[in-house]
LUMMIKOL-19897 format. One record per residue: residue number from 1; x, y, z of N, C-alpha, C in turn. Coordinates in nm, 4 decimals, padded with zeros to 6 digits, always signed. Atoms other than C-alpha are relative to their C-alpha. Last residue first. Layout:
// LUMMIKOL-19897
<node seq="NUM" n_X="X" n_Y="Y" n_Z="Z" ca_X="X" ca_Y="Y" ca_Z="Z" c_X="X" c_Y="Y" c_Z="Z"/>
...
***
This chain:
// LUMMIKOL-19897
<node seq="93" n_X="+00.1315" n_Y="-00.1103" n_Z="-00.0576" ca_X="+01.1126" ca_Y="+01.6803" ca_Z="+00.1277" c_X="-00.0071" c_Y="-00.0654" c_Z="+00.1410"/>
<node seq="92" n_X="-00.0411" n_Y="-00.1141" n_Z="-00.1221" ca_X="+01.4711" ca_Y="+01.5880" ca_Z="-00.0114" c_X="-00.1202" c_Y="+00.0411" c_Z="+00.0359"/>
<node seq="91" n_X="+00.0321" n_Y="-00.1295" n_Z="-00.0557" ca_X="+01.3225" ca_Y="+01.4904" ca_Z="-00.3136" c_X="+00.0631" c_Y="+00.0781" c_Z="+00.1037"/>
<node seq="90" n_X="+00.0118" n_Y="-00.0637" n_Z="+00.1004" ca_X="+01.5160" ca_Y="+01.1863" ca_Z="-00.4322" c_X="+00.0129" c_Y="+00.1622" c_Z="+00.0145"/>
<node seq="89" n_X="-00.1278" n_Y="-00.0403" n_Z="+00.0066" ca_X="+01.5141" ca_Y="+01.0959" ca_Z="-00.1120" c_X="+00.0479" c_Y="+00.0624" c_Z="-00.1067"/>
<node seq="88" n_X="+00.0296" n_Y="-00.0851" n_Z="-00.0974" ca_X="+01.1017" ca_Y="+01.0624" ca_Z="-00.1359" c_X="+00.1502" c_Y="+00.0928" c_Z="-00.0020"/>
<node seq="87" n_X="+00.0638" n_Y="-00.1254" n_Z="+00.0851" ca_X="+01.1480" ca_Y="+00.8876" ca_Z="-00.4444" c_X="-00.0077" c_Y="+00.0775" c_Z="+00.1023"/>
<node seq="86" n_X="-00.0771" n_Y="-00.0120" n_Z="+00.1330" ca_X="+01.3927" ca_Y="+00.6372" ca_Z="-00.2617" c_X="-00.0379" c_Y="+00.1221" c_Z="-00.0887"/>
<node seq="85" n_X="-00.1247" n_Y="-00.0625" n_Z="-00.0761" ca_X="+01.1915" ca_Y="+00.5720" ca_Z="+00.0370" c_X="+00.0812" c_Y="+00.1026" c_Z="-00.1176"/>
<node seq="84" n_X="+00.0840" n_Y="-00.1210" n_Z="-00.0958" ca_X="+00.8379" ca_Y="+00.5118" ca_Z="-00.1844" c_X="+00.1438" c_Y="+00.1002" c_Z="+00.0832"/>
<node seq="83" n_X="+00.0543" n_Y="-00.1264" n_Z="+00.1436" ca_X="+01.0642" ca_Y="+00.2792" ca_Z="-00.4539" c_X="-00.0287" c_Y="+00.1147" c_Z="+00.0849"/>
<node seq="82" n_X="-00.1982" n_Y="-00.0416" n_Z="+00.0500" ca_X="+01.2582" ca_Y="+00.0860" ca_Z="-00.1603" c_X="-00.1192" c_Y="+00.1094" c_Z="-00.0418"/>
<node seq="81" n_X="-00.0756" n_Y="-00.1105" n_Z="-00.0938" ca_X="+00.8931" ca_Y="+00.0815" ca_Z="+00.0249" c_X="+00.1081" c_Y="+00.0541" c_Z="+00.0049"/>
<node seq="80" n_X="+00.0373" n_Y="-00.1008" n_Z="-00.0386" ca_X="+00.7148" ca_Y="-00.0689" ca_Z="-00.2700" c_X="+00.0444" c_Y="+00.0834" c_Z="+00.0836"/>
<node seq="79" n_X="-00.0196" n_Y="-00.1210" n_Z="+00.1363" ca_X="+00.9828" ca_Y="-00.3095" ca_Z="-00.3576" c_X="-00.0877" c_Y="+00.1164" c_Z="+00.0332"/>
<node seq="78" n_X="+00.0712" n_Y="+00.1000" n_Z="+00.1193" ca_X="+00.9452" ca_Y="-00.4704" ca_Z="+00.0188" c_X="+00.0283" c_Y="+00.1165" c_Z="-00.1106"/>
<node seq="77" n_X="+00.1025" n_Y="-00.0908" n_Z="+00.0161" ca_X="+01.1678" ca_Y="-00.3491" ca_Z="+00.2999" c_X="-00.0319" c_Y="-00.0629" c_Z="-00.1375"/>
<node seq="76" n_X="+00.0544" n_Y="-00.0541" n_Z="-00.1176" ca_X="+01.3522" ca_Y="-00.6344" ca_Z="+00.5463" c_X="-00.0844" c_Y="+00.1389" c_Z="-00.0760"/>
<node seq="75" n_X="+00.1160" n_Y="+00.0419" n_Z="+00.0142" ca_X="+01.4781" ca_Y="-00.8279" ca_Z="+00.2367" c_X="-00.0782" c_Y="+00.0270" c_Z="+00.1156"/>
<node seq="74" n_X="+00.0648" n_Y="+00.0977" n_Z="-00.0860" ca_X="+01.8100" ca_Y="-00.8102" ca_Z="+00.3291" c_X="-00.1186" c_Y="-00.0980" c_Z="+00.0014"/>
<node seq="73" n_X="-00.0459" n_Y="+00.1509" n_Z="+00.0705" ca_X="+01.8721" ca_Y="-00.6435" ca_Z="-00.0399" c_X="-00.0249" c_Y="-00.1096" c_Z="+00.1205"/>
<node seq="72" n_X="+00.0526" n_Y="+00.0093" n_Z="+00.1264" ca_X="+01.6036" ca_Y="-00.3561" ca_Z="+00.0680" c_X="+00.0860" c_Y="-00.1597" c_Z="-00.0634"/>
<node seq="71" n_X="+00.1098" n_Y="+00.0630" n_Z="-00.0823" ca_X="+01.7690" ca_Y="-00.3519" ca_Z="+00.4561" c_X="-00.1242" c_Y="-00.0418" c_Z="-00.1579"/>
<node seq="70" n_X="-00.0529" n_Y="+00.1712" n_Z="-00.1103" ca_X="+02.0844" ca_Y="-00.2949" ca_Z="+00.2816" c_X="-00.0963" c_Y="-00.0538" c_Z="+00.0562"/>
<node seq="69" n_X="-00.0247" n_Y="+00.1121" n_Z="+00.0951" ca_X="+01.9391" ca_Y="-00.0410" ca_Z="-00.0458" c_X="+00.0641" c_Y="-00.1222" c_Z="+00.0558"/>
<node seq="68" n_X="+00.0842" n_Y="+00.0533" n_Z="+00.0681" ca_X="+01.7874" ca_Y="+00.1701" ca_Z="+00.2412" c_X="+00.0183" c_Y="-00.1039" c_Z="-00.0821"/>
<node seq="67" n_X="+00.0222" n_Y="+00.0615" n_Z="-00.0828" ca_X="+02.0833" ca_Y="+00.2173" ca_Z="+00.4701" c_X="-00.1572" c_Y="-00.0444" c_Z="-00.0893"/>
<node seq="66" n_X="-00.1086" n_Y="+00.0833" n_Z="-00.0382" ca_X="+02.3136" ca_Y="+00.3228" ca_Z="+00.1999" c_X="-00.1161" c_Y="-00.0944" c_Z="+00.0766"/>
<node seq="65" n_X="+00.0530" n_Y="+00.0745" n_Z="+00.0906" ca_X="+01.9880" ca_Y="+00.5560" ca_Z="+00.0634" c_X="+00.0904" c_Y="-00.1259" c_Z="+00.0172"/>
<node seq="64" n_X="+00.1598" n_Y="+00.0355" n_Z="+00.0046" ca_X="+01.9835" ca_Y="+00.7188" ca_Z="+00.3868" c_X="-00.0152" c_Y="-00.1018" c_Z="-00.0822"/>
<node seq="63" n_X="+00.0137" n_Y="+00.0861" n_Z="-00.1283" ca_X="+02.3487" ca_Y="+00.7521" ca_Z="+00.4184" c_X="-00.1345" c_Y="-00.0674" c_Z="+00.0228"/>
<node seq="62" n_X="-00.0769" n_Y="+00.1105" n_Z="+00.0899" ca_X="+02.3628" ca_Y="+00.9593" ca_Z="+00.0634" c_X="+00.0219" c_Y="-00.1260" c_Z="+00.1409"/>
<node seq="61" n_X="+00.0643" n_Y="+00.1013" n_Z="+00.0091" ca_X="+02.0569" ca_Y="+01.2062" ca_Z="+00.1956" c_X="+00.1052" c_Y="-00.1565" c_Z="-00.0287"/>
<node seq="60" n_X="-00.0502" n_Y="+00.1108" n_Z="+00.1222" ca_X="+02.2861" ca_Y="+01.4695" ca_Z="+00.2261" c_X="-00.0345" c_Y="-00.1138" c_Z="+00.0956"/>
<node seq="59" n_X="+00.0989" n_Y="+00.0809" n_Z="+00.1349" ca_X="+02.0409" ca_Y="+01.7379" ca_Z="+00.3791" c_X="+00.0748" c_Y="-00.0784" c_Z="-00.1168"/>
<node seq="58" n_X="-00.0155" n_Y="-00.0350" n_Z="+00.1523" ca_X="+02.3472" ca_Y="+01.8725" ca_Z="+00.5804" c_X="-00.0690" c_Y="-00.0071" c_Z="-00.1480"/>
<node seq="57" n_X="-00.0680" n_Y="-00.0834" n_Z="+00.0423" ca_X="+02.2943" ca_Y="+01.8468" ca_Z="+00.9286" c_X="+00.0499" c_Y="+00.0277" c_Z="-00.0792"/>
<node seq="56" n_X="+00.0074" n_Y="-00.1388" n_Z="-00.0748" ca_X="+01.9981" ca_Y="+01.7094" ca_Z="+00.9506" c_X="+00.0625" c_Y="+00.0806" c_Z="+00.0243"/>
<node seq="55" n_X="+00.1459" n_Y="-00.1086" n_Z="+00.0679" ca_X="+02.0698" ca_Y="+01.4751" ca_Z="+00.6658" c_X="-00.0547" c_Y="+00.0724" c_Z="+00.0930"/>
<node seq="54" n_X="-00.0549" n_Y="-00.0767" n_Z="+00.1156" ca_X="+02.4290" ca_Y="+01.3784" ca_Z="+00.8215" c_X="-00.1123" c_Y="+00.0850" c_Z="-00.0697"/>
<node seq="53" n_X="-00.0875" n_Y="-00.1194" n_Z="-00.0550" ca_X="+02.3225" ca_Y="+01.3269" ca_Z="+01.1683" c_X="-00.0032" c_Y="+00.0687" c_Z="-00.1054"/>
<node seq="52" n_X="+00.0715" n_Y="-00.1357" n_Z="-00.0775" ca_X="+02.0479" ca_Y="+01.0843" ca_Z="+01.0433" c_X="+00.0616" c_Y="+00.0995" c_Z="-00.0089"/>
<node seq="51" n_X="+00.0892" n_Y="-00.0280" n_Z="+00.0833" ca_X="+02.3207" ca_Y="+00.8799" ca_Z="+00.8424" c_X="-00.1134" c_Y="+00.0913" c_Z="+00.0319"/>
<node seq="50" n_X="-00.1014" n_Y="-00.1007" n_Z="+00.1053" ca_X="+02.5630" ca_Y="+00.8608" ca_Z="+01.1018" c_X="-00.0560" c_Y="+00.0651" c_Z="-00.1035"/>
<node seq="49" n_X="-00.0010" n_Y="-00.0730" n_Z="-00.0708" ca_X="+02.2870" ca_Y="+00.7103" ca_Z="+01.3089" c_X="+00.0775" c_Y="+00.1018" c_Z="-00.0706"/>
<node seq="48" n_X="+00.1106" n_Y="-00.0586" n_Z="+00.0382" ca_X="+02.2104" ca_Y="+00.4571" ca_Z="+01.0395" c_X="+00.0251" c_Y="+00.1274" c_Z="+00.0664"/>
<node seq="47" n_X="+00.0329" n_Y="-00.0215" n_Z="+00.1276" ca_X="+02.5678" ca_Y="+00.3494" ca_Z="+01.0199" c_X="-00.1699" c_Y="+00.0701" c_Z="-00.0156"/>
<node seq="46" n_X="-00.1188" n_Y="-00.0953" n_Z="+00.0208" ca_X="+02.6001" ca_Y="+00.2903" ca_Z="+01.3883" c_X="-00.0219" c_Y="+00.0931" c_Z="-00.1348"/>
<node seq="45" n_X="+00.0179" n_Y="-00.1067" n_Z="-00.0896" ca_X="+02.3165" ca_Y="+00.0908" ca_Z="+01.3718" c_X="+00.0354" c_Y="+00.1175" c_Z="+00.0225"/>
<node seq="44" n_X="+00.1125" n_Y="-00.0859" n_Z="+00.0852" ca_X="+02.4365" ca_Y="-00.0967" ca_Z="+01.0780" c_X="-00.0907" c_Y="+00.1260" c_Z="+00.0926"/>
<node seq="43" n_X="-00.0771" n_Y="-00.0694" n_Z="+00.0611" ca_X="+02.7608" ca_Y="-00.1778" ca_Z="+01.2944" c_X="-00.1334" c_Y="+00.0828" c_Z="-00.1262"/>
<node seq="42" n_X="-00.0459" n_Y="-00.1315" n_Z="-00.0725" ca_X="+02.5183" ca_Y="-00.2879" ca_Z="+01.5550" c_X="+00.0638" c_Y="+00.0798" c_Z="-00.0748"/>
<node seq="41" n_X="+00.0916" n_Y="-00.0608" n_Z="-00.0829" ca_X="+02.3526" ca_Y="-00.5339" ca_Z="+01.3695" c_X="+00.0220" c_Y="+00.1398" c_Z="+00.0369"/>
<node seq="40" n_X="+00.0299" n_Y="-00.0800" n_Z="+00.1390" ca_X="+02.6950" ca_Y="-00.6631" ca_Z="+01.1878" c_X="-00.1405" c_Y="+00.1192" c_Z="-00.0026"/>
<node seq="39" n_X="-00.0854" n_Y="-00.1017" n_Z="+00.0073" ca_X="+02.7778" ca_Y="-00.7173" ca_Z="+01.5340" c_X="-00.0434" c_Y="+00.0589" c_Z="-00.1297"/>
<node seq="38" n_X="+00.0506" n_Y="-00.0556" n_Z="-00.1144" ca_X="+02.4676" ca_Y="-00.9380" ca_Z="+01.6032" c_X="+00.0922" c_Y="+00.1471" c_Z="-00.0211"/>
<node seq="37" n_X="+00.1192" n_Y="-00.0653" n_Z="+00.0596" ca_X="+02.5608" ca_Y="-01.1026" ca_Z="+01.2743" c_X="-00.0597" c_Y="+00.0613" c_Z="+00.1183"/>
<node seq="36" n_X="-00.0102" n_Y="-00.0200" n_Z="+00.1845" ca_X="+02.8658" ca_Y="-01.2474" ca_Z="+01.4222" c_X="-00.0964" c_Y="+00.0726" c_Z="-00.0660"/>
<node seq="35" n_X="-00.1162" n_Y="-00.1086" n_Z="-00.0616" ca_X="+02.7456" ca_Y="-01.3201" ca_Z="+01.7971" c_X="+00.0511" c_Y="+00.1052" c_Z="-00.1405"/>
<node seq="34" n_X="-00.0214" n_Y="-00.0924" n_Z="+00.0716" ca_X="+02.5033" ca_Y="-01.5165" ca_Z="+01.6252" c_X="+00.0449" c_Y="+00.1499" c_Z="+00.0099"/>
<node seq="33" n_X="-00.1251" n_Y="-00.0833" n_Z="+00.0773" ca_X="+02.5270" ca_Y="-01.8416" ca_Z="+01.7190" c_X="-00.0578" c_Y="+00.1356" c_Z="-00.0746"/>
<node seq="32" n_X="-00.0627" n_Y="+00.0806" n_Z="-00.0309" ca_X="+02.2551" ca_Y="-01.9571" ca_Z="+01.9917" c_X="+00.1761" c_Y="+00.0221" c_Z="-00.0755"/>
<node seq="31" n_X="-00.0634" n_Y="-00.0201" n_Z="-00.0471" ca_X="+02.0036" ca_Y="-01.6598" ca_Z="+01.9037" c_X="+00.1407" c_Y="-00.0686" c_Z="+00.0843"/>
<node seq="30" n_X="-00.1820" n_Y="+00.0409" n_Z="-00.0151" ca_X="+02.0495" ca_Y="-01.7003" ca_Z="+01.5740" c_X="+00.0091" c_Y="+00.0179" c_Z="+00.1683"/>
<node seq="29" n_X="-00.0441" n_Y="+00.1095" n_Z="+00.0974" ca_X="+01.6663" ca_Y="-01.7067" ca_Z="+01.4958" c_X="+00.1414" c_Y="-00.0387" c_Z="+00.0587"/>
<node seq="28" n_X="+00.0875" n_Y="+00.0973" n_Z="-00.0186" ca_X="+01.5340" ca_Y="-01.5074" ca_Z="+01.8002" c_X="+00.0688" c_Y="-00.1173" c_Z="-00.0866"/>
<node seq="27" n_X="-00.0448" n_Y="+00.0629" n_Z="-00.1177" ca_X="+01.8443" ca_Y="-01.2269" ca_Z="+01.7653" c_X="-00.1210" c_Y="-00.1218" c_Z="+00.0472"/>
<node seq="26" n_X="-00.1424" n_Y="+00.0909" n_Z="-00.0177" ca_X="+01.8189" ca_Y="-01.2501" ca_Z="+01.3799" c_X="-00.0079" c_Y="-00.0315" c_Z="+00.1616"/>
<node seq="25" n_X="+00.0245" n_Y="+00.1370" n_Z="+00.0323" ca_X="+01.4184" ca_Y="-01.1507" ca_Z="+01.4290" c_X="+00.1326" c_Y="-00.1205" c_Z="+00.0005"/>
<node seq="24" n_X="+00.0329" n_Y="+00.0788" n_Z="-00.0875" ca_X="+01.4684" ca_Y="-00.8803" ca_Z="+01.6728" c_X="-00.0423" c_Y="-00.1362" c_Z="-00.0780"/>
<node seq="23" n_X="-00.1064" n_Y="+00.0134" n_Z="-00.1045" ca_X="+01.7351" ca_Y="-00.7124" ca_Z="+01.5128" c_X="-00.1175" c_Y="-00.1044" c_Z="+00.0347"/>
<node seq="22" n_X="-00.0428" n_Y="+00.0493" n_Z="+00.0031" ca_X="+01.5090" ca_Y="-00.7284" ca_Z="+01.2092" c_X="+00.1462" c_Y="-00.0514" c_Z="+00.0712"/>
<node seq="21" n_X="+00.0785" n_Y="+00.1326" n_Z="+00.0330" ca_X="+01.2276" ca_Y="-00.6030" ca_Z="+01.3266" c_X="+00.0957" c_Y="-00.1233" c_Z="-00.0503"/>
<node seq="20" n_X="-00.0290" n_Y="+00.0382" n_Z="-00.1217" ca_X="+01.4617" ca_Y="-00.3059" ca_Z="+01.4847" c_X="-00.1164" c_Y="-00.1363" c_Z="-00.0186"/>
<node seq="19" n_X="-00.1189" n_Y="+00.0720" n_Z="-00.0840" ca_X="+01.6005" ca_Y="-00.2538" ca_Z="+01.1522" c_X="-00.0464" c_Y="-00.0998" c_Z="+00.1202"/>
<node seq="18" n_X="-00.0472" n_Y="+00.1066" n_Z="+00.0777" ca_X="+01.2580" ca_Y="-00.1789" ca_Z="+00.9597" c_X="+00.1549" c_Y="-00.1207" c_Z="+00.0869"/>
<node seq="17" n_X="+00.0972" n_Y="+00.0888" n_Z="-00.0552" ca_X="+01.1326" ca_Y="+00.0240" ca_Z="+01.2540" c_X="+00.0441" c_Y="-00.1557" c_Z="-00.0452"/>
<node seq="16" n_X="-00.0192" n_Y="+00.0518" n_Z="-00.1196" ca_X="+01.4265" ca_Y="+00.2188" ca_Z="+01.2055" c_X="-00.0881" c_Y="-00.0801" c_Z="+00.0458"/>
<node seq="15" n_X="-00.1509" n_Y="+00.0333" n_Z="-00.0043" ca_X="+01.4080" ca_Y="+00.2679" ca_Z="+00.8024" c_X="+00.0225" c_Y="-00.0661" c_Z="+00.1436"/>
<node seq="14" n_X="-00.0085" n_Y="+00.2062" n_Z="+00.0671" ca_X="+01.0410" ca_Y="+00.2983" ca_Z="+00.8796" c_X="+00.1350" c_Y="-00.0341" c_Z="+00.0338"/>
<node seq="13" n_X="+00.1030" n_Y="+00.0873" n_Z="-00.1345" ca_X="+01.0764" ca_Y="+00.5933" ca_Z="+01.1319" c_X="-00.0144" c_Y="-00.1271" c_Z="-00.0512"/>
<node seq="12" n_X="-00.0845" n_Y="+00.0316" n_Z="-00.1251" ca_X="+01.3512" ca_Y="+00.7502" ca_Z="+00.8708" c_X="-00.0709" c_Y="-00.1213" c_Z="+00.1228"/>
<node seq="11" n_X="-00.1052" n_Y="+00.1054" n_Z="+00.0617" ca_X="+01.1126" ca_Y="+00.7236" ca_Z="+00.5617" c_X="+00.0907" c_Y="-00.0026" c_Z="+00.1445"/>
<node seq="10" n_X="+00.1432" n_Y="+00.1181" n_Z="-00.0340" ca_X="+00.8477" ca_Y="+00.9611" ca_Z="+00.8225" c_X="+00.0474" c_Y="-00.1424" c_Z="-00.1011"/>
<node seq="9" n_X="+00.0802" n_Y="+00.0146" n_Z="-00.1315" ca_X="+01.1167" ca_Y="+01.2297" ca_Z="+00.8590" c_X="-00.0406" c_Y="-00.1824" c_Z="+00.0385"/>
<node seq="8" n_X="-00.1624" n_Y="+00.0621" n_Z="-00.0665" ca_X="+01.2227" ca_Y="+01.1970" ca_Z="+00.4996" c_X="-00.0265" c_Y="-00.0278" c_Z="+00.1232"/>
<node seq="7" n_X="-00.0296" n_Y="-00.0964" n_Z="-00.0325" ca_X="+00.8362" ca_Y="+01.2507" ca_Z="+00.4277" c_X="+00.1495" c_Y="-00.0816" c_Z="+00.0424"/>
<node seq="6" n_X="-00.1603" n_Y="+00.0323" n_Z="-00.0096" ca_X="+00.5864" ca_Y="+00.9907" ca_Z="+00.2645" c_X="+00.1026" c_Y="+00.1276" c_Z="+00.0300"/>
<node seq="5" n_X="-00.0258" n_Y="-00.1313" n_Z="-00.0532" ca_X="+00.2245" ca_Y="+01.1257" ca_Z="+00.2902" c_X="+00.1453" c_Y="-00.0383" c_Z="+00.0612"/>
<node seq="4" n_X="-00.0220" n_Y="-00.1139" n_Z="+00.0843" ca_X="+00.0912" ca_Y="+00.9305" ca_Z="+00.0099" c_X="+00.0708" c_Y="+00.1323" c_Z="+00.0997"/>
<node seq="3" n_X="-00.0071" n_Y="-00.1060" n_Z="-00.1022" ca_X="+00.2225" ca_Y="+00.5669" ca_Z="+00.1767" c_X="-00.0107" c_Y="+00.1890" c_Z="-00.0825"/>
<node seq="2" n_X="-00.0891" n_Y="-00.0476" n_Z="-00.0412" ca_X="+00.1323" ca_Y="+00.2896" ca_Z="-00.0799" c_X="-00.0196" c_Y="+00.1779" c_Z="+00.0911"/>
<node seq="1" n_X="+00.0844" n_Y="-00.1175" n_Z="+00.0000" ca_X="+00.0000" ca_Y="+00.0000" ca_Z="+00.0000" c_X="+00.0892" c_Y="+00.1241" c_Z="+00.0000"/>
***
């Protein structure tokens, strides 16, 4: 379905919703080994945060779309919500 009142803002709240569904699904699935992908977790964390900073303090979106096209090849946002994120970034709105 798609979202008509898409807003960098309101792509960010997915983007993080998106992660923290899939923190909590690796840490259920792996949680026995996955010390390894737990870090990779955090290091995307890291990476998203850097990414915020940067488009509020500079409206460069180029962290946004990093953290979109990883949780997009994960398979944690569906083609509609790359495309919706993506056109939004586009914009800068």
């Amino acid at each position: 379905m798609a979202d008509t009142n898409m807003t960098v803002s309101r792509a960010i709240e997915l983007l993080l919703d998106k992660m923290n569904t899939r923190r909590q699904y690796v840490g259920g699935t792996f949680a026995g080994w996955g010390g390894g992908t737990t870090g990779s977790i955090n290091i995307q964390q890291r990476d998203m945060n850097a990414a915020i900073t940067l488009w509020r303090e500079k409206h460069d979106v180029s962290g946004l779309r990093q953290i979109t096209a990883e949780l997009h090849a994960y398979g944690n946002l569906t083609d509609t919500e790359h495309d919706q994120i993506m056109k939004v970034l586009d914009g800068d709105t």
